[in-house]
C-alpha positions in Angstrom: 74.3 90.4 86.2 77.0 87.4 85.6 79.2 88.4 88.2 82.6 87.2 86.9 85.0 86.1 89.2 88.0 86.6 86.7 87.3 89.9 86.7 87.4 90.3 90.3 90.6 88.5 90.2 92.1 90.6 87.8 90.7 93.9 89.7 92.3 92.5 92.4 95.3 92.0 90.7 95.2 95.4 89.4 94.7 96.8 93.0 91.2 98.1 92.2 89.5 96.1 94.6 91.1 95.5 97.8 91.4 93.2 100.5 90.8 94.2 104.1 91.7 92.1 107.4 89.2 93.3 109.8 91.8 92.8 112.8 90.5 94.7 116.1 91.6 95.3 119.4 89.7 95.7 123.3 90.2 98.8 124.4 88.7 98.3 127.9 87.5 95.2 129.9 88.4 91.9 130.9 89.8 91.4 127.5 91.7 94.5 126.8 95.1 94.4 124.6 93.5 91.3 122.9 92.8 91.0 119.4 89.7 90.3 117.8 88.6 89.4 114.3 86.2 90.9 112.3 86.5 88.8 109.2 88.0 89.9 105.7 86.6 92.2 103.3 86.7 93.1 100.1 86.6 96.9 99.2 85.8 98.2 96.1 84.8 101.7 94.9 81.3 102.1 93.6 82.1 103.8 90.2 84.5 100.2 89.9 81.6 97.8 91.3 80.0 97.4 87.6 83.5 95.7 86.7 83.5 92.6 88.5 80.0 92.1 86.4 79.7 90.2 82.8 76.8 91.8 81.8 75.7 95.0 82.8 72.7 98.0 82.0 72.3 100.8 83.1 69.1 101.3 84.5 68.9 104.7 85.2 
């Protein structure tokens, strides 16, 4: 709980969590050779998820 967003800025930094444009293109159609956008993600590694958290238990 308490996620922390200066950890995730500093995983970030780090390269531990990654940023992802979601950029993809028409293969067939009316709109083929066009772009399309999927958004922007952020990718991080389970085992590294418990990082961007303040607090954390383990529940298990």
């Amino acid at each position: 709980m308490g996620f922390s967003f200066e950890r995730f800025i500093k995983l970030i930094e780090d390269g531990i969590v990654k940023i992802e444009l979601r950029l993809g293109l028409y293969t067939e159609g009316v709109n083929k050779g066009r772009i399309h956008d999927h958004g922007t993600a952020f990718r991080v590694l389970e085992r590294n998820l418990q990082d961007c958290f303040a607090y954390r238990d383990r529940i298990m």
